[in-house]
C-alpha positions in Angstrom: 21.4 53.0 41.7 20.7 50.4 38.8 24.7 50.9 38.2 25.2 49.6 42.2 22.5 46.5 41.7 24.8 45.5 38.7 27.5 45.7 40.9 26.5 43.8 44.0 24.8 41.3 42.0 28.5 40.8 40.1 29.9 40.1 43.4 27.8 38.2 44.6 28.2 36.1 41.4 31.7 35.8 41.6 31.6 34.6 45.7 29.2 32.2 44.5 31.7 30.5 42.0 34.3 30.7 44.7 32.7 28.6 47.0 31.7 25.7 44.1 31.6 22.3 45.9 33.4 19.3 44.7 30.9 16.5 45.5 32.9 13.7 43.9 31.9 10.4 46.4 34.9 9.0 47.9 36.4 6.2 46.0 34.5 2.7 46.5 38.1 0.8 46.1 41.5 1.9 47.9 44.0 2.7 45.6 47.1 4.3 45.7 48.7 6.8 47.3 48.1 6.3 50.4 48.5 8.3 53.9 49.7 6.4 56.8 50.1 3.0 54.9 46.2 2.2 54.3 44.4 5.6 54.2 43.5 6.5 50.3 44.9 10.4 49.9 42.1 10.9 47.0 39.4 10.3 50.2 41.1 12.3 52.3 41.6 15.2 50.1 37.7 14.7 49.2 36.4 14.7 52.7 38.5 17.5 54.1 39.2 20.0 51.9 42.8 19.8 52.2 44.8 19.3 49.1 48.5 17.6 50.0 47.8 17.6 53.4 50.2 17.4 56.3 49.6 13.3 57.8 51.9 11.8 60.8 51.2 8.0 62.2 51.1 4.5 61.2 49.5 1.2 62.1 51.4 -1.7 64.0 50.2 -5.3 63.5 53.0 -6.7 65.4 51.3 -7.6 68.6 51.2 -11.3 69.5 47.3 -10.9 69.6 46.9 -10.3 65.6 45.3 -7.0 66.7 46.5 -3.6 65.3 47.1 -0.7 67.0 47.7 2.8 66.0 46.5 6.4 64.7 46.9 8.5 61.6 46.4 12.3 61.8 46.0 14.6 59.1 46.2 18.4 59.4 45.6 21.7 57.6 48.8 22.5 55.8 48.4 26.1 55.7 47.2 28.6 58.9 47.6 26.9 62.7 47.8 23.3 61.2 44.7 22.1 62.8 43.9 18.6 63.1 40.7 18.0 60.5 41.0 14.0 60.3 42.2 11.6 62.9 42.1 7.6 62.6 42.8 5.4 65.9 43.0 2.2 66.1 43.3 0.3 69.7 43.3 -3.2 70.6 41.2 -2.6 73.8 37.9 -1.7 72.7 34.6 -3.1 73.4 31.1 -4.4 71.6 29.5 -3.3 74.5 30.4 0.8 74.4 29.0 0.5 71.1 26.4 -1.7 71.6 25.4 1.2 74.4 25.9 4.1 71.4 23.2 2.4 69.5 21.1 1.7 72.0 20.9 5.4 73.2 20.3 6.1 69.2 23.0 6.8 67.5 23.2 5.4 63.8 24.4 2.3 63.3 27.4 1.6 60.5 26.5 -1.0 57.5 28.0 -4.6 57.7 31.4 -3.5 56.8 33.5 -6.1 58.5 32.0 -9.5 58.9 31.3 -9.7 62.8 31.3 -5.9 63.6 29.8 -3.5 64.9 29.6 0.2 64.3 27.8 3.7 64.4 28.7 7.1 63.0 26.9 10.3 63.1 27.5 14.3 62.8 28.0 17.1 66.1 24.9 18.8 65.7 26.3 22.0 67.6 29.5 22.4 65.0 30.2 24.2 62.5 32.8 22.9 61.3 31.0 19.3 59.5 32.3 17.4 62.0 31.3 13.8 62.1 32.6 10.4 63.7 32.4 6.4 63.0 33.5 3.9 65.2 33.2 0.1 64.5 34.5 -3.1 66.8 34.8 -6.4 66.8 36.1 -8.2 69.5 38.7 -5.9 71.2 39.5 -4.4 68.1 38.2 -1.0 67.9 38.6 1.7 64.5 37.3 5.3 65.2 37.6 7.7 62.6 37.3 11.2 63.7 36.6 14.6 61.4 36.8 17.5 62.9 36.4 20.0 60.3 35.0 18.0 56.8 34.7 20.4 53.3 32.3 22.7 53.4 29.2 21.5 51.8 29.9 17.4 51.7 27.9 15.1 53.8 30.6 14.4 56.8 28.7 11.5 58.3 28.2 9.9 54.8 32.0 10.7 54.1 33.1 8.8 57.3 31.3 5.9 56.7 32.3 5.7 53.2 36.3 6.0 54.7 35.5 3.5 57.1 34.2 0.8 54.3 37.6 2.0 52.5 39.9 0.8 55.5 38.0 -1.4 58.1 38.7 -4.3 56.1 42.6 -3.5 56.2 43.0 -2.3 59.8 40.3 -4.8 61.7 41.4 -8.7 60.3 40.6 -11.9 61.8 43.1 -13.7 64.3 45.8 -15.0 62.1 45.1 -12.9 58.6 47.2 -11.3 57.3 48.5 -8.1 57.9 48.6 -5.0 55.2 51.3 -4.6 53.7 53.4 -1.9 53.0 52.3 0.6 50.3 53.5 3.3 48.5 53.1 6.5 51.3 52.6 9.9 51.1 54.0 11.0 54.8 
């Protein structure tokens, strides 16, 4: 019997150090490489799991308006190749869809972009660590959607701190400029 404690307890032991978390926060400063032309792939590797993940999209700031549009997915490289991360940027949003988000309660983002507005927050019924942020400012509207995060990480603190990381790129005052083209990893 003692022998079969031992045992299970080894076990046990060893599925513990299997599921070790790396609870590294997400870089404060994008730096290279990146995914989809502005997306650091040390953040997204932190806040999914995935390591050299599978990533399709870009971002287009050629529109007479200044605004950007586009998306950048990122999916599971091994298995179905599920979606777990999923940027969008459109330049039809509105202050007043988010304005209504925070004023049903959901948790409004930090002054990231001078001007804008924002809220983020976790699906309390998944259990997956999904989480979400969106932010606008004017029509411009970045949503940054996880749908499975690592196991263990804050997802709604890792989205915001993604969002600090690439608002200022993808959400620009009429007539800044525009990012520019960065070493990739597509």
């Amino acid at each position: 019997m003692a022998g079969l404690i031992c045992l299970l307890a080894l076990t046990a032991g060893c599925r513990h150090e299997e599921a070790k978390v790396d609870e590294t926060p997400l870089p404060t400063v994008a730096a290279p490489p990146y995914v989809c032309d502005v997306v650091p792939l040390k953040a997204v590797e932190l806040m999914t799991g995935e390591r050299d993940p599978l990533v399709s999209g870009d971002f287009n700031f050629d529109r007479p308006s200044g605004l950007g549009d586009g998306g950048c997915a990122v999916y599971q490289r091994n298995g179905d190749r599920q979606k777990v991360l999923e940027i969008i940027l459109v330049p039809m949003g509105t202050e007043e869809r988010v304005r209504d988000q925070l004023r049903i309660g959901a948790s409004p983002l930090p002054t990231i972009v001078p001007g804008a507005i924002g809220y983020y927050g976790k699906d309390p019924f998944s259990q997956q660590a999904s989480a979400h942020a969106t932010l606008a400012r004017g029509h411009a509207l970045l949503i940054i959607r996880m749908d499975r995060g690592a196991e263990g990480r804050d997802s709604a603190a890792d989205v915001v701190a993604l969002m600090k990381l690439i608002a200022p790129k993808l959400i620009k005052p009429a007539g800044a400029a525009t990012p520019s083209p960065s070493a990739t990893k597509d």
